[in-house]
C-alpha positions as CSV (number, residue, x, y, z in Angstrom):
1,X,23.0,-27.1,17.1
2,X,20.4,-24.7,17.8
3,X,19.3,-21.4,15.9
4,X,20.9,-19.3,18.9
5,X,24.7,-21.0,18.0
6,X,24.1,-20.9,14.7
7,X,23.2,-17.2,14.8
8,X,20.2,-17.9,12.1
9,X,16.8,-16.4,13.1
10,X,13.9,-19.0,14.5
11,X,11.2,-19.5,12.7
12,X,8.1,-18.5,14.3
13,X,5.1,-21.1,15.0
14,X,1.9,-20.9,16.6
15,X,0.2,-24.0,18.6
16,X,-1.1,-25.3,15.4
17,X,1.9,-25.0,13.6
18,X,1.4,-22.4,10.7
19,X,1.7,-18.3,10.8
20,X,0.1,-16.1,12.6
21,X,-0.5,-12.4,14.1
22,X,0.8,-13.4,17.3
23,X,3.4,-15.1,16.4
24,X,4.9,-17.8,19.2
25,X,8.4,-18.3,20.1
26,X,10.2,-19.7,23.0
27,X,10.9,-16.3,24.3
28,X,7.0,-14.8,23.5
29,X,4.9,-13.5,21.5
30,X,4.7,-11.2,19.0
31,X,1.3,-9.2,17.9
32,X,1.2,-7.5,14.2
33,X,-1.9,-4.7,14.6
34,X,-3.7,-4.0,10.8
35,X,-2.4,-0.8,10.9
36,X,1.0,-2.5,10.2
37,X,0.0,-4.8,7.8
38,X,-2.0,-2.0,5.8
39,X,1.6,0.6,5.8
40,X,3.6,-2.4,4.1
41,X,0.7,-2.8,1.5
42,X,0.5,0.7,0.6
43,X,4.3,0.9,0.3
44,X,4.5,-2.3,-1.4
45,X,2.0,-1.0,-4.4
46,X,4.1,2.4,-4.9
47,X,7.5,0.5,-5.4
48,X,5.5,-1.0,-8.8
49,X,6.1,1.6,-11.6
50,X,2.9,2.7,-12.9
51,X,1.7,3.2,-9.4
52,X,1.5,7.4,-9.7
53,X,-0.8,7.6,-5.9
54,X,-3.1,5.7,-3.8
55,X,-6.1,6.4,-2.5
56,X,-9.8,7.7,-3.9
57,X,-10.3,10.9,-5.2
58,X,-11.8,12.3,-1.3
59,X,-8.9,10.4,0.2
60,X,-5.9,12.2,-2.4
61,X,-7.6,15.3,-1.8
62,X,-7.5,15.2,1.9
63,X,-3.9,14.0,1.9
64,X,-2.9,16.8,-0.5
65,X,-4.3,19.2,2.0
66,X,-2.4,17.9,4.9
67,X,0.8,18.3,2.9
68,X,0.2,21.4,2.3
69,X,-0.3,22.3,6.0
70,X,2.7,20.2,6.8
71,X,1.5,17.2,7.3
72,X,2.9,13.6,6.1
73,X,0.7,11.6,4.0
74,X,-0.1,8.0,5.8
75,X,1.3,5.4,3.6
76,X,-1.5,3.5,4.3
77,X,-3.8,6.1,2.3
78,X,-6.4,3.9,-0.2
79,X,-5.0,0.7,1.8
80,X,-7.2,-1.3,3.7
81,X,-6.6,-4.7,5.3
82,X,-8.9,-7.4,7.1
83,X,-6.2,-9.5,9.6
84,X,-7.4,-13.1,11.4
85,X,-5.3,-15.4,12.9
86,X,-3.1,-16.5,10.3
87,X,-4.4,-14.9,6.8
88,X,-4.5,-11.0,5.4
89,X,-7.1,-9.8,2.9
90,X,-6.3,-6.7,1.1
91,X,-8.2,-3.9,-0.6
92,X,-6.6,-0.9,-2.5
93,X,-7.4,2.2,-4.4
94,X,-4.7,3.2,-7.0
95,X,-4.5,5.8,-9.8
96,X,-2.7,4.7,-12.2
97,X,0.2,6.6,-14.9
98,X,-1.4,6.8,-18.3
99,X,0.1,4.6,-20.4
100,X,0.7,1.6,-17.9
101,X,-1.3,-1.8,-19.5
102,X,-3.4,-1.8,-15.7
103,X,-3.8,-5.9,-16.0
104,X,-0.1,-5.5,-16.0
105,X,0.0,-3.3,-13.2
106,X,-2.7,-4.9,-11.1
107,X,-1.0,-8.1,-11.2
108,X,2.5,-6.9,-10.7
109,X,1.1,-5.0,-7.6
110,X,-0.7,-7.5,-6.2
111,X,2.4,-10.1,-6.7
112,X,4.5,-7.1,-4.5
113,X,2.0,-6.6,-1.7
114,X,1.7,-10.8,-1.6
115,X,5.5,-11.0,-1.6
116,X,6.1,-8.1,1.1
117,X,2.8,-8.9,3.6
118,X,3.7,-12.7,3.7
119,X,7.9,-12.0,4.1
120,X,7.3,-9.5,6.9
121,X,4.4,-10.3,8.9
122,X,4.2,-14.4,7.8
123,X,0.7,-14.0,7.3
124,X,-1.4,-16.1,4.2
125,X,-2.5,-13.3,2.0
126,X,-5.4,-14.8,0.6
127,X,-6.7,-11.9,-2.0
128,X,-5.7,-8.4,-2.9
129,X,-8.7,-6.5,-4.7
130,X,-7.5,-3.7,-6.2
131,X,-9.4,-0.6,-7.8
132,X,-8.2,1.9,-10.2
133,X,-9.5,4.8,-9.0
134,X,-8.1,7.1,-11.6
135,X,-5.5,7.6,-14.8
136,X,-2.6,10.2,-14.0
137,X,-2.0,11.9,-17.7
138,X,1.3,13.7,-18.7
139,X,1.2,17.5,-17.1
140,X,-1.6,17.3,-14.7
141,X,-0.1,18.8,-12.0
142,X,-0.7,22.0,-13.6
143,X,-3.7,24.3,-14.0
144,X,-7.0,22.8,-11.9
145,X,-6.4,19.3,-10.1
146,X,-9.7,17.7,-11.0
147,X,-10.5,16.2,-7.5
148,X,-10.0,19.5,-5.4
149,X,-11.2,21.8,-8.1
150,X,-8.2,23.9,-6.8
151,X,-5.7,25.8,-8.6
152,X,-2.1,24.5,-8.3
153,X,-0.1,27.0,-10.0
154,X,-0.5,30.4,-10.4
155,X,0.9,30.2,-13.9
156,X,-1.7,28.4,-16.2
157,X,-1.0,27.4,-19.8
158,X,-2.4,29.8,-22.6
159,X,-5.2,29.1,-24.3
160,X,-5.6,28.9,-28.0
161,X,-8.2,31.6,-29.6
């Protein structure tokens, strides 16, 4: 019985046998650009709670600003990935909630991004370096944001004489 009757998806193989960005079937091949493989990363690592934003301080900044002007931030922000044939190498920049054990965090992202590259794309993930760029505290939304130096609300909190 084949995978078509049995209505189960085929596996993909390459020549060699094992994963791969172009993946090989009967009917073709398939080509997974970094671009793709960097967007499940960077949504991988926010699913972990503890994750508060991705991304260095220039890169938050920037994607700040383009929300502001409408803009979407790319979920690949502070994501990036070297692809080869049939393994994925990942690098990430993460800030962190204050409070969050970041051994605990680093490994629980890193187990995510593993989990969700090698699922979707069948790719060998073979290390995800990851760099805390930054601790988020309690209430820092308001008054000055420390990377833009800008003012967020017009309504700052009093200051005691």
């Amino acid at each position: 019985m084949s995978n078509t009757e049995t209505g189960a998806v085929p596996r993909a193989r390459t020549p060699e046998g094992g994963p791969a960005t172009s993946l090989v079937t009967d009917k073709g091949t398939t080509s997974i650009d970094d671009g793709v493989v960097a967007k499940i990363a960077g949504l991988a690592a926010r699913e972990v709670s503890g994750v508060h934003a991705m991304g260095a301080g220039a890169a938050r900044a920037l994607g700040s600003i383009k929300g502001v002007v409408g803009g979407d931030t790319s979920v690949s922000q502070g994501v990036s990935v070297e692809v080869g044939e049939r393994q994925a190498a990942v690098d990430m920049d993460l800030v962190a909630e204050y409070g969050t054990a970041i051994p605990d965090l680093a490994a629980a992202v890193r187990r995510n991004v593993i989990a969700a590259i090698e699922r979707m794309c069948g790719l060998e993930v073979t290390e995800v370096n990851i760099r805390v760029d930054d601790v988020h505290l309690p209430g820092q939304e308001r008054g000055k944001d420390r990377d833009t130096g800008d003012q967020r609300d017009a309504e700052q909190e009093p200051r005691v004489q």
